[in-house]
C-alpha positions as CSV (number, residue, x, y, z in Angstrom):
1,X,127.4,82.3,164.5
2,X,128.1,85.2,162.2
3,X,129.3,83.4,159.3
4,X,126.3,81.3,159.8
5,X,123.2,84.1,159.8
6,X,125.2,85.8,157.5
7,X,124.7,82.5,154.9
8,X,121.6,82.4,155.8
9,X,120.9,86.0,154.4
10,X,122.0,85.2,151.7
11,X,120.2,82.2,150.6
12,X,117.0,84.5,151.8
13,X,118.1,87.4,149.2
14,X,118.6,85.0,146.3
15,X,115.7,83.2,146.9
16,X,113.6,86.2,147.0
17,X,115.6,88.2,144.4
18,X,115.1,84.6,142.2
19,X,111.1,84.4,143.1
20,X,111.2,88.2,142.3
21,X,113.3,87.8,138.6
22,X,111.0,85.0,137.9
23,X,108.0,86.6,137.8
24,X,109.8,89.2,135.2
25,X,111.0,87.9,131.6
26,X,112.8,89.1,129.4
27,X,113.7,88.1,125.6
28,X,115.7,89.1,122.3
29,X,115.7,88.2,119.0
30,X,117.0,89.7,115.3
31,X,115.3,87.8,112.2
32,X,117.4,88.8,109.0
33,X,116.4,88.0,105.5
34,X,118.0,88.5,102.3
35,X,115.7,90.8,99.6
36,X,115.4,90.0,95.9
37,X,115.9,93.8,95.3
38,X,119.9,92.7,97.1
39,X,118.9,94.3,100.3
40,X,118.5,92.6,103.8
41,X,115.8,93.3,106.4
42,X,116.3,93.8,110.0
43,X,113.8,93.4,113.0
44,X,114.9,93.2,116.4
45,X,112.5,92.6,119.3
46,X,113.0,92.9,122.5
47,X,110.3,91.2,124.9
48,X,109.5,91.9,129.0
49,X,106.5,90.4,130.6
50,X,105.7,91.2,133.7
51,X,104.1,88.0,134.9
52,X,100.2,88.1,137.1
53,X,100.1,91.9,136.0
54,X,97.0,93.5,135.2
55,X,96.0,97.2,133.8
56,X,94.6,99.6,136.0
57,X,91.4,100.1,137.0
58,X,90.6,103.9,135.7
59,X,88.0,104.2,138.4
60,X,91.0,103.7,141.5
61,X,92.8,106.9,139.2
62,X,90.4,109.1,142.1
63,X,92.6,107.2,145.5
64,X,95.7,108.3,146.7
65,X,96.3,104.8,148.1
66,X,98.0,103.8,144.7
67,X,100.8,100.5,145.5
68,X,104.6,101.5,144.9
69,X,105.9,99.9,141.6
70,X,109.2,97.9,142.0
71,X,110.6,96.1,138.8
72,X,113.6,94.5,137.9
73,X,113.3,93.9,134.7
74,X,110.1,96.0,133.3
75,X,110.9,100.0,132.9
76,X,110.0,101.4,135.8
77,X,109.7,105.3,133.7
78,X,107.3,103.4,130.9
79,X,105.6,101.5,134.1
80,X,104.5,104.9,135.8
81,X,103.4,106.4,133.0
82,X,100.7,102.9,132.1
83,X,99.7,103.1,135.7
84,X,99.5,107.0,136.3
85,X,96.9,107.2,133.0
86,X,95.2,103.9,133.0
87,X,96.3,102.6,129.7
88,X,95.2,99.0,128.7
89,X,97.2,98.9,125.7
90,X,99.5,101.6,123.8
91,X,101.2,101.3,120.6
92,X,104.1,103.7,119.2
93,X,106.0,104.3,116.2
94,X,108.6,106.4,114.6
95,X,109.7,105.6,111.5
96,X,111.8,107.3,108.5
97,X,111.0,106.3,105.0
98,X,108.4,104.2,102.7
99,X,108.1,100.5,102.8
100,X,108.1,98.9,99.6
101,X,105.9,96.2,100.2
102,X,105.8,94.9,96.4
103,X,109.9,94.0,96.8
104,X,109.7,93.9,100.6
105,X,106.2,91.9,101.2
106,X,105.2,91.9,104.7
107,X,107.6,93.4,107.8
108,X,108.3,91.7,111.1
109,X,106.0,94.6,112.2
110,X,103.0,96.1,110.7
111,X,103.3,99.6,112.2
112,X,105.4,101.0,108.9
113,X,103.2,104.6,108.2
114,X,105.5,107.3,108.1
115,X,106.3,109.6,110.5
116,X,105.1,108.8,114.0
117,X,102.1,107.3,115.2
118,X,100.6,106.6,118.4
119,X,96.9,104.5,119.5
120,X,96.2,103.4,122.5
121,X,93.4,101.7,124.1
122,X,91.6,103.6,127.3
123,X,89.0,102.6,129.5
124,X,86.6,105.0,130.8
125,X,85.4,105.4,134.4
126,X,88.1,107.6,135.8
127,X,87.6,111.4,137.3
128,X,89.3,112.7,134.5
129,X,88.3,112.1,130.4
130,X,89.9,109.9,128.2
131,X,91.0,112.8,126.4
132,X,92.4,114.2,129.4
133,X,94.4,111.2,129.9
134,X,94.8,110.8,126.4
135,X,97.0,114.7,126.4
136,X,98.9,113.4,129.7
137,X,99.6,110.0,128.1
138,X,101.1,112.4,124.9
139,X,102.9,115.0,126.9
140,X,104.8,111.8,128.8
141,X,105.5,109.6,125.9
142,X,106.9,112.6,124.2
143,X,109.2,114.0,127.3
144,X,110.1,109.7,127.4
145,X,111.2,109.4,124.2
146,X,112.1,113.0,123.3
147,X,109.9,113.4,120.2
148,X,107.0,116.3,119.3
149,X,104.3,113.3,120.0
150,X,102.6,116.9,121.7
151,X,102.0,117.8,117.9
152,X,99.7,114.7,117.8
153,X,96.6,117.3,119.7
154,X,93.2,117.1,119.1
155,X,93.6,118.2,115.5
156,X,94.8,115.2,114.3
157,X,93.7,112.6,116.6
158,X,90.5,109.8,115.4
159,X,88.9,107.0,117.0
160,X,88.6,104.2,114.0
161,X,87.6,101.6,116.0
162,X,87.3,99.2,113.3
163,X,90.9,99.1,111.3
164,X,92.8,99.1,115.0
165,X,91.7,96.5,117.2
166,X,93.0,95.5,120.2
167,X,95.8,93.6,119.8
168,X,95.6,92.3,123.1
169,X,93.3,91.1,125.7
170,X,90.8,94.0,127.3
171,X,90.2,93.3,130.9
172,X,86.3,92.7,132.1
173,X,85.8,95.5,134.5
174,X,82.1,95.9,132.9
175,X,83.6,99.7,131.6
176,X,83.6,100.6,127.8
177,X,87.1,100.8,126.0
178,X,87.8,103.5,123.7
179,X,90.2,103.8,121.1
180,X,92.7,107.1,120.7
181,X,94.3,107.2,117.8
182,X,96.7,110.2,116.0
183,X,99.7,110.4,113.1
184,X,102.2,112.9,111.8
185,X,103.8,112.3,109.0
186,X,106.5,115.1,109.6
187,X,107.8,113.5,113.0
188,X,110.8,111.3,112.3
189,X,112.6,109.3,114.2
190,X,116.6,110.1,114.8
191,X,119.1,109.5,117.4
192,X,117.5,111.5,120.5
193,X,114.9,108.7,119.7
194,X,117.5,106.3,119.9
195,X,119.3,107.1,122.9
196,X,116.0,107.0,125.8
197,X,114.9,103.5,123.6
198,X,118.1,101.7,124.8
199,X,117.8,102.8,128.0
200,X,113.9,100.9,128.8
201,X,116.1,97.5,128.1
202,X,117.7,96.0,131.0
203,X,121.0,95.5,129.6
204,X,120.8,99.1,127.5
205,X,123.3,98.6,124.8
206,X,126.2,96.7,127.0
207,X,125.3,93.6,126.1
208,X,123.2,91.5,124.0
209,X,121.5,92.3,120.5
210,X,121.1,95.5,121.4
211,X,124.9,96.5,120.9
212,X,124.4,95.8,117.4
213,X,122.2,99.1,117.1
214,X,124.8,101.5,116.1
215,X,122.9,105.1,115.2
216,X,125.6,105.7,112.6
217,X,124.2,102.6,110.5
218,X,120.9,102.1,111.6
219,X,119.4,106.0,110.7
220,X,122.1,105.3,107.4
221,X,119.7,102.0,106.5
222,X,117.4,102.8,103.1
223,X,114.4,102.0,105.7
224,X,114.2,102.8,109.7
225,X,111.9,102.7,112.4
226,X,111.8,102.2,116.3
227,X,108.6,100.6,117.8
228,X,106.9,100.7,121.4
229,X,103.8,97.7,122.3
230,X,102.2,97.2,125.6
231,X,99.9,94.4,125.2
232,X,97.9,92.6,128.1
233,X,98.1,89.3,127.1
234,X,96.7,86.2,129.7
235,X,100.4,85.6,131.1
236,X,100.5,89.0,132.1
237,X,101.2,92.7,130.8
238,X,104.7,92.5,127.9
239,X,106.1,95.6,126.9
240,X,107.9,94.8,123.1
241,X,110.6,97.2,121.8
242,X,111.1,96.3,118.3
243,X,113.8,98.0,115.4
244,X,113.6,97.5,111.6
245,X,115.7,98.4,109.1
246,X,116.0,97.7,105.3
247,X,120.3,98.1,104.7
248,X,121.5,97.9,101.6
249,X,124.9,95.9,101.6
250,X,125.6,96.7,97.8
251,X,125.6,100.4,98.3
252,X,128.1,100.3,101.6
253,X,130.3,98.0,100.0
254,X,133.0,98.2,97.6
255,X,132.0,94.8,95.7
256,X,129.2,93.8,93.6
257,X,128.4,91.2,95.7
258,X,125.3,91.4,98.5
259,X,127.5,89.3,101.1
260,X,126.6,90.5,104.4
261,X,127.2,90.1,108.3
262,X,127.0,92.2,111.7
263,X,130.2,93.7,111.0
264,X,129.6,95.2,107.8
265,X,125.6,96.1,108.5
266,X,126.7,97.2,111.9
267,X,130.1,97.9,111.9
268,X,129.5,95.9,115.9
269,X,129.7,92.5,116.9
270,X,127.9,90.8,119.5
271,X,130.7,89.8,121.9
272,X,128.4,88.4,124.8
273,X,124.4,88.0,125.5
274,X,122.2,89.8,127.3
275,X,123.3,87.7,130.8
276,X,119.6,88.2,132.4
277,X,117.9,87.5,129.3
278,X,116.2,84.7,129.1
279,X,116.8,83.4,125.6
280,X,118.5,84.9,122.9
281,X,118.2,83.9,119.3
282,X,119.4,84.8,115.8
283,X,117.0,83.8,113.2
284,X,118.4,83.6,109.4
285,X,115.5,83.1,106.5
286,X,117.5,80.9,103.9
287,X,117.0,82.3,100.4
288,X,115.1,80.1,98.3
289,X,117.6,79.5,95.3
290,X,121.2,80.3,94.3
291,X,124.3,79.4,96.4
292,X,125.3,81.1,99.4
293,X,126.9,80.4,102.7
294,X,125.8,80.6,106.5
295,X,128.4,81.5,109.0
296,X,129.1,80.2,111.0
297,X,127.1,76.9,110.9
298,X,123.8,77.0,112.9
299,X,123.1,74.6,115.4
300,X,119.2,74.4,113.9
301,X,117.8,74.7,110.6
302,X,114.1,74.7,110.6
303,X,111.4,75.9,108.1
304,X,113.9,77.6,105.7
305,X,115.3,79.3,108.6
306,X,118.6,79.0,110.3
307,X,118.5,80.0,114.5
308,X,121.5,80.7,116.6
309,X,121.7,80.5,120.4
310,X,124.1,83.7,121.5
311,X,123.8,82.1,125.4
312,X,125.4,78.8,124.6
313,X,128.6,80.2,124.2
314,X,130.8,83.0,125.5
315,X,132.6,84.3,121.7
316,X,132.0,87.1,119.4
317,X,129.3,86.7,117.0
318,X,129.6,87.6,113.5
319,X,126.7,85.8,111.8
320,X,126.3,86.6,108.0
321,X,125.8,85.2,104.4
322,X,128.3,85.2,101.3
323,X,127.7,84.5,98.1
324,X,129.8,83.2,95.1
325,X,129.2,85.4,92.6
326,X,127.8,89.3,91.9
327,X,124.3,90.4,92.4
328,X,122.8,91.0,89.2
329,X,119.7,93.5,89.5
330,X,116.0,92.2,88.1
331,X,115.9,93.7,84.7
332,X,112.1,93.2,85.0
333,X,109.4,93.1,87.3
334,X,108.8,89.8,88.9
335,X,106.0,87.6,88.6
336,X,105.1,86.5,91.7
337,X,103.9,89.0,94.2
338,X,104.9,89.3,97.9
339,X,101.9,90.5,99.2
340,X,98.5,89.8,98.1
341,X,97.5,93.4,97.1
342,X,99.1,96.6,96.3
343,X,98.0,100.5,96.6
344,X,98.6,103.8,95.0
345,X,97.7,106.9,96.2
346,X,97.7,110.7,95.2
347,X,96.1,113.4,95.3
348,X,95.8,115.0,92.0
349,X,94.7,119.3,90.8
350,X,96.2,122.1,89.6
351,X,94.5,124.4,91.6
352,X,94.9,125.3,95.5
353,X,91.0,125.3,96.6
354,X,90.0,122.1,94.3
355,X,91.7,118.6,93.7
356,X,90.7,114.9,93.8
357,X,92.0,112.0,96.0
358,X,92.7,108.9,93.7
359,X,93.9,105.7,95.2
360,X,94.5,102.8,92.9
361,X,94.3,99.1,94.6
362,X,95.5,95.7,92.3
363,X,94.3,92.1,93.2
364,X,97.2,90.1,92.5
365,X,95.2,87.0,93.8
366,X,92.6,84.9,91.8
367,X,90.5,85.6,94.8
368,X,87.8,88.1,95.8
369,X,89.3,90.5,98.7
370,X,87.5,92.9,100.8
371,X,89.7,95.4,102.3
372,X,88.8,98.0,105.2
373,X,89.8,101.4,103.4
374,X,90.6,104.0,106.1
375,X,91.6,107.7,105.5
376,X,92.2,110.7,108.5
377,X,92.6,113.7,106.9
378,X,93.2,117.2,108.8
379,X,90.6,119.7,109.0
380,X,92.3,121.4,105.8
381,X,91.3,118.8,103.5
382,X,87.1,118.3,103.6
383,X,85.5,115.1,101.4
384,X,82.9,115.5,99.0
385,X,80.9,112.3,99.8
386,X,79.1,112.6,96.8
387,X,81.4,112.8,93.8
388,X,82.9,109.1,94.6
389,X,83.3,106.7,92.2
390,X,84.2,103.4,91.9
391,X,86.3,102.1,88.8
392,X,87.0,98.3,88.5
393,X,89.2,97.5,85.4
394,X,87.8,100.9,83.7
395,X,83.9,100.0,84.3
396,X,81.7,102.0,86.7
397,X,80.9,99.6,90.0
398,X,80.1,102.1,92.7
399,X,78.6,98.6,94.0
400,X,82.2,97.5,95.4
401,X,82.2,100.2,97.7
402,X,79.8,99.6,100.9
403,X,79.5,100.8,104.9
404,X,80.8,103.8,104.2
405,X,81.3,105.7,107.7
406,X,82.2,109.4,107.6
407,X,83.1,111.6,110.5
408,X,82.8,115.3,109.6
409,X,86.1,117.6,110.2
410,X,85.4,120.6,112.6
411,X,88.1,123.5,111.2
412,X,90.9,124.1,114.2
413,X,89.4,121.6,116.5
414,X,88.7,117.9,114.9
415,X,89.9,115.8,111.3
416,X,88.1,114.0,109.2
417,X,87.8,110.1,109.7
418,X,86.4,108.4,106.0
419,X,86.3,104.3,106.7
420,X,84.4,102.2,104.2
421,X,85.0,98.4,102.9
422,X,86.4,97.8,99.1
423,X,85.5,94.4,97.3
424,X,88.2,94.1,94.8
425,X,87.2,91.2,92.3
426,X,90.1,88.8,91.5
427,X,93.0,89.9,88.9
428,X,91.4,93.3,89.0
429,X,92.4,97.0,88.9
430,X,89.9,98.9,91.3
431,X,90.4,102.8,90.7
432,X,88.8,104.8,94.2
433,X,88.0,108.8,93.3
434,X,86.7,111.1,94.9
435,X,86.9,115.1,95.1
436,X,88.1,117.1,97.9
437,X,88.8,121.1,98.5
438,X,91.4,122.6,100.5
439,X,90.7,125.1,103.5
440,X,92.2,128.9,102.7
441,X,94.5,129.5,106.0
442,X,95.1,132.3,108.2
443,X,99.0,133.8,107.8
444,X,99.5,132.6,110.9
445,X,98.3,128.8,110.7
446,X,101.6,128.6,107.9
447,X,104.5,126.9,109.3
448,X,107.8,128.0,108.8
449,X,108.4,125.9,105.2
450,X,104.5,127.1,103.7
451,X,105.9,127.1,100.2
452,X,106.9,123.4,100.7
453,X,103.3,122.4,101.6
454,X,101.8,120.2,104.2
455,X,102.0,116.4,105.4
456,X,99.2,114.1,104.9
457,X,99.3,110.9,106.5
458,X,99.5,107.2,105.6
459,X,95.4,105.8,104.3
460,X,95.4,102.2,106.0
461,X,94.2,99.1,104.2
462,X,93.3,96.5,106.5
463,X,92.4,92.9,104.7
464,X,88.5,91.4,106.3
465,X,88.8,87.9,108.0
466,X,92.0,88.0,109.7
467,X,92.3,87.2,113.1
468,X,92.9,89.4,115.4
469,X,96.6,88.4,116.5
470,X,97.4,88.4,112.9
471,X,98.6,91.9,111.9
472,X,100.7,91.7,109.4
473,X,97.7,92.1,106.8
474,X,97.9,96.0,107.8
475,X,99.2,98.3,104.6
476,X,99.9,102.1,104.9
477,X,100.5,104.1,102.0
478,X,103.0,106.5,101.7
479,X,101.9,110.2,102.9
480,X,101.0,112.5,100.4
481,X,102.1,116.5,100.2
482,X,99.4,118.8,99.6
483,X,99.6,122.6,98.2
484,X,97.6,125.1,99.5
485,X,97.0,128.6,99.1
486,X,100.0,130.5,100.3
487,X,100.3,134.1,100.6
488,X,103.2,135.9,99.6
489,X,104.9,136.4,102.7
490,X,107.8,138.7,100.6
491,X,105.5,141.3,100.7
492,X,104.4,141.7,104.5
493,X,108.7,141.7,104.3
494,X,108.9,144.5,102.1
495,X,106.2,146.6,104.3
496,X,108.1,146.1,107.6
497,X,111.4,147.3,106.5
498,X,109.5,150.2,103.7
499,X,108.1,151.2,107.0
500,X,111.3,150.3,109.1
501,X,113.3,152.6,107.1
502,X,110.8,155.7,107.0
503,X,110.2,155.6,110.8
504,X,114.1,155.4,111.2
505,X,114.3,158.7,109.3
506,X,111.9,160.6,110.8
507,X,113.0,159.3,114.0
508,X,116.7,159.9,113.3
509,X,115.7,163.4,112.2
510,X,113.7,164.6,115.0
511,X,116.6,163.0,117.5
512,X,118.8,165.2,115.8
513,X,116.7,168.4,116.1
514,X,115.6,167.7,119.6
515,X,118.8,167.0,121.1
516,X,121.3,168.5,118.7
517,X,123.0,171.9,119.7
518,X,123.7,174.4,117.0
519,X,126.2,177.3,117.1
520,X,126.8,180.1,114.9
521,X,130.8,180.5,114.5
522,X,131.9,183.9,113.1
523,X,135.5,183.8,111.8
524,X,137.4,187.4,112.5
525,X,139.4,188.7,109.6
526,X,142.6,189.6,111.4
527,X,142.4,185.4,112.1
528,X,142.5,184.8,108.3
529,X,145.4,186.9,107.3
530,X,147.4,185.2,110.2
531,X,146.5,181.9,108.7
């Protein structure tokens, strides 16, 4: 009778805990690619939906009568923090570097701005403000992933609703959505990233894809950036956690070939799968031309690609490509173009109160492109709407440049926001100018490195007619460093220890007068002529 309920108990648990793992998914996958340039790319993505799941209603953020959260496979620390600030959707990234998107073209994932940057979608309605919840949603993300996402304060956080839309689905609760959005281009990502990233997967770095994210190559890669997306799709609420990287197998190697595999972009192999995940794939691109080898053979080759199922067998994968010969570098610049249109950006002056933003944008399509232009300056760098002007292949077109939408900066409280749409004619150089002056600082706004300057972030280029799901078209720029006027900070130096050194003197003088005994000694004469 005992053996018997106890069977039964068991068939109850696994059914349940089988209902309950169903309702949870979880997925991997690494695409590689080979680069003209002789380097290979790197995106891992790591997928959980949490199946029938909805946001949460800001307005129930006032009751106490909130349900307990019980996962298996979704993080439960990333789960309290959605629920406990009402966020629809949130997007996060840390990166180190600047994509080349000329040799590169397009990443797995758009979110490639330096530094760190964080948007998130919020619906109103709840006791507390959206930029309450907005600073709580920070302050978590940053004690989560143990970054200085705090830095990302009112100072530096915008609202362009137009160049960031959701991503997702935004639920019908008749409430308005508002968009949060902040970047700082000094915030890096390293391995304290690294470390609290692993552990929101379900088989951390045990098992799986994930063991092939070694710190020691990864933050050694030419390109590297970690990546957080909560999306509320109509299956339910997935949570991504994505990796790229851009390694360069010539440099680590001691050939001139660019034969790669996990083991020498790694230094790991992938000895099992992730056991709970539910599928696990390897996706090669083929290069176009030359000859090369796949090992070991894939099972599928589809679209130029070749995919490898890790779960169909239990051996230790070492996927890679060789090639006959040695890499030989372009001597020139190639034809063909990888992504449709490129940017350059700077900020030109010679003095520390004036200078002019410059950003140069080439069509390298036959076509007519518009482009959503977006810039978020700090409060230290103010626009001068009126000097802009509008170059197309040398000849003055301030026509090309239309809904222009400016938010004005507010000094130590808000940035500046500067959205408009460029029409860049086809085979054309359009040249973008426009003059800006830089704020004069207190001493004690300077941080530590003032001579070195200060961070500007990314300017975002988004392409008009995409779809909404397709967001690769997103370009950042790389940040720019501006100069601005620094005191001399020697000379408040010299002052402290001038005056350092005469209070010390004066103070070591009257010590010795006030406390110092003196006492006349009179020497006897019969004393000396016994000496």
């Amino acid at each position: 009778m005992l053996k018997t309920s106890l069977v039964i108990f068991l068939l109850l648990f696994n059914s349940v805990f089988c209902i309950k793992q169903a309702a949870e998914e979880f997925e991997e996958n690494l695409s590689l690619k080979s680069l003209r340039d002789g380097r290979v790319t790197s995106s891992f993505s790591f997928k959980t939906l949490l199946r029938d799941a909805a946001p949460r209603d800001p307005r129930t953020l006032a009751l106490d009568n909130d349900d307990s959260q019980h996962y298996t496979l979704f993080p439960l620390t990333l789960g309290q923090i959605l629920r406990q600030y009402a966020i629809t959707e949130l997007h996060l990234t840390l990166n180190a570097g600047k994509w080349n998107y000329e040799s590169w073209g397009y990443p797995d994932e758009s979110g490639v701005g330096v530094g760190a940057e964080l948007w998130a979608w919020m619906a109103d309605g709840s006791p507390s403000s959206i930029d309450e919840r907005w600073q709580g949603l920070r302050n978590a993300l940053a004690g989560l992933f143990c970054a200085s996402l705090g830095s990302l304060d009112e100072q530096r956080t915008t609202s362009p609703r137009q160049s960031f839309p959701p991503q997702g689905d935004l639920p019908d609760w008749g409430l308005p959505h508002e968009l949060r959005h902040a970047s700082h281009a000094s915030e890096h990502v390293c391995t304290e990233n690294l470390t609290p990233f692993l552990k929101l997967l379900p088989c951390k770095s045990l098992s799986g894809l994930a063991t092939l994210l070694n710190p020691h190559r990864i933050f050694d890669a030419d390109w590297h950036g970690i990546g957080l997306h909560v999306l509320w799709l109509p299956e339910g609420v997935e949570v991504r956690l994505n990796v790229q990287l851009v390694s360069d197998p010539l440099r680590i190697s001691s050939t001139n070939k660019q034969d790669w595999s996990f083991h020498s972009l790694f230094d790991r192999k992938v000895d099992q799968a992730c056991p709970i995940a539910k599928t696990s794939r390897v996706a090669v691109e083929l290069p176009s031309s030359g000859f090369y080898r796949v090992h070991p053979e894939p099972l599928e080759i589809k679209d130029g690609q070749a995919y490898y199922n890790l779960k169909i067998a239990n051996e230790a994968w070492n996927i890679g490509t060789m090639w006959p010969t040695d890499f030989e570098y372009p001597l020139s610049k190639p034809n063909q173009a990888l992504v449709p249109f490129s940017v350059q950006r700077s900020l030109r002056g010679s003095t520390q109160d004036r200078g002019e933003l410059s950003i140069v944008v080439t069509n390298h399509q036959q076509n007519t492109l518009q482009l959503r232009y977006l810039e978020t300056m700090p409060w230290i760098i103010q626009f001068y709407l009126h000097t802009i002007r509008v170059h197309s292949d040398g000849v003055l077109k301030n026509d090309l440049i239309s809904n222009i939408s400016y938010v004005l900066p507010v000094a130590h409280s808000r940035p500046a926001t500067f959205e408009s749409i460029l029409t860049l004619p086809g085979g054309s150089n359009l040249t973008f100018t426009m003059n800006v002056a830089k704020a004069f600082l207190r001493y004690t706004e300077h941080p530590p490195d003032a001579q070195r300057g200060w961070d500007l972030p990314p300017a975002v280029f988004t392409p008009l007619l995409q779809s909404r799901d397709d967001s690769i078209g997103r370009i950042y720029t790389p940040s720019l460093l501006v100069d601005l006027a620094t005191p001399d900070f020697s000379m408040p130096y010299n002052v402290i220890m001038f005056t350092c050194s005469v209070v010390a003197f004066i103070f070591g003088s009257v010590f010795n007068v006030l406390t110092r005994k003196f006492v006349v000694v009179r020497l006897e004469p019969t004393e000396i002529q016994d000496n």
